[in-house]
C-alpha positions, 0 to 999 in steps of 0.5 A: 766793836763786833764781837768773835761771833759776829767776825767771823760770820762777817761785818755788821753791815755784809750780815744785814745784807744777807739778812735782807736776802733771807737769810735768817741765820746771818739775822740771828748773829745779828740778834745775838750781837745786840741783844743784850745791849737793848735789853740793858738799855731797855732795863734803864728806860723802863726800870721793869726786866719783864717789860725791858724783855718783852719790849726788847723781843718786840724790837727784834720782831720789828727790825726783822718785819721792817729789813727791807726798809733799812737803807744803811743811812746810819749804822744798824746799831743806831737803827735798832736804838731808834726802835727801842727808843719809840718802843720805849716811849710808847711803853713809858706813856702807856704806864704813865696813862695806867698809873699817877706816872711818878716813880719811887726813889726808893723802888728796888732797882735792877742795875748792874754796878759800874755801868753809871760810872761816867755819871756818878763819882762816889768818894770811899774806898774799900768795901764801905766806899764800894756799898756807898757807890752802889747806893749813889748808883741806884738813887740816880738810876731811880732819879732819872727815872723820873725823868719825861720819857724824852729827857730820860732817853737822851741822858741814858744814851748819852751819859749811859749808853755812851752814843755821841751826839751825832748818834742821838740825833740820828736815833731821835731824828733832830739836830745835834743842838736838840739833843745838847738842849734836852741833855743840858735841860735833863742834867739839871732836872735830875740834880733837882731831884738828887738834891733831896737825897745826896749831897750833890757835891758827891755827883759829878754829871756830864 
C-alpha cells in the first residue's frame, strides 16, 4: 500500500519514471516509502542497527546509481529487496570471513515486539504472557540468526517480511519450488536450534 506522501506525489510506478527522467525529488518520495521497510528487514538479516543503516544507505545509493536498468519486470519494491538481499549476503559472509561465523543466542537483540508474530505463538496472557512472548520472540530472532545467510533470507522474507512466494523467487531469481525448498529446509534447521532452548510445542512455524 502507498503511503499518504507517496499518493499524492503519484503512484509507485509514475515516481520512478520520473525518478528515471531526473527527478531526484519524486526519487526522495521513493527513499521515504521504503526505507524504513529495508532497514527493518536489514536489522533481521544482519542483527547489527549500525550495519543494517550503513547497509540500507547503500541500497539507496545502489538503486539510484542503477535507475536506468529497472525495466519494471517485477515491482519496484521486489527490486529494492533483491539489492538488500545480495548486500546483505555479501555483509553477512564478509563478517563470517572476519569472525568463527557463529551467532549467540544469547546476543542482546534489536527486535521490535510483534513483528515475529506469524511465526511464533506464545501461550499467557496479561503481562507474564506479554514478557514470555517477548523472550520467545528474541531466542527465534537469535535462532534464525544462525541460519546460512540464504536460509536465513528466504525465512525472514517470507515468515517476516510476509512476500509470497512469487515475490521471493523474483528477489532471488529462482523457481517458486526453490524458494519452498530452502523455506521448508530453513523451518526445520531453525526448530533444531530452538529445541535446545524452548519447548518447541510452544512455537508454531509456517
Amino acid at each position: 500500500m502507498v503511503s499518504e506522501a507517496a499518493a499524492r506525489a503519484g503512484s509507485i510506478p509514475s515516481l520512478v519514471k520520473q525518478a528515471q527522467q531526473g527527478d531526484d525529488d519524486a526519487f526522495g518520495v521513493l527513499v521515504d516509502e521504503y526505507q524504513d521497510k529495508i532497514y527493518n528487514y536489514l536489522s533481521r538479516m544482519l542483527h547489527d542497527p549500525v550495519e543494517a543503516e550503513d547497509v540500507a544507505q547503500e541500497v539507496f545509493i545502489r538503486a539510484y546509481e542503477n535507475l536506468a536498468g529497472f525495466r519494471g519486470a517485477s515491482s519496484f519494491q521486489t527490486w529494492l529487496y533483491r539489492i538488500a538481499s545480495n548486500l546483505a549476503i555479501d555483509a553477512a559472509r564478509a563478517r563470517n570471513r572476519r569472525s568463527s561465523g557463529t551467532f549467540s543466542l544469547d546476543r542482546p537483540m534489536e527486535t521490535d515486539d510483534g513483528e515475529l508474530g506469524r511465526e511464533l505463538r506464545a501461550p499467557g496472557r496479561g503481562p507474564a504472557g506479554e514478557v514470555e512472548s517477548a523472550e520467545l520472540q528474541q531466542i527465534v530472532a537469535a535462532g534464525i540468526g544462525q541460519l546460512s545467510p540464504k536460509l536465513r533470507l528466504v525465512i525472514t522474507l517470507y515468515d517476516v517480511e510476509g512476500l509470497s512466494y512469487k515475490e521471493i523467487a523474483e528477489i532471488l531469481g529462482c523457481p517458486v519450488g526453490t524458494v519452498k525448498s530452502r523455506l521448508f529446509n530453513a523451518r526445520n534447521q531453525l526448530r533444531e536450534i530452538l529445541a535446545a532452548r524452548i519447548d518447541i510445542e510452544d512455537l508454531t512455524l509456517g
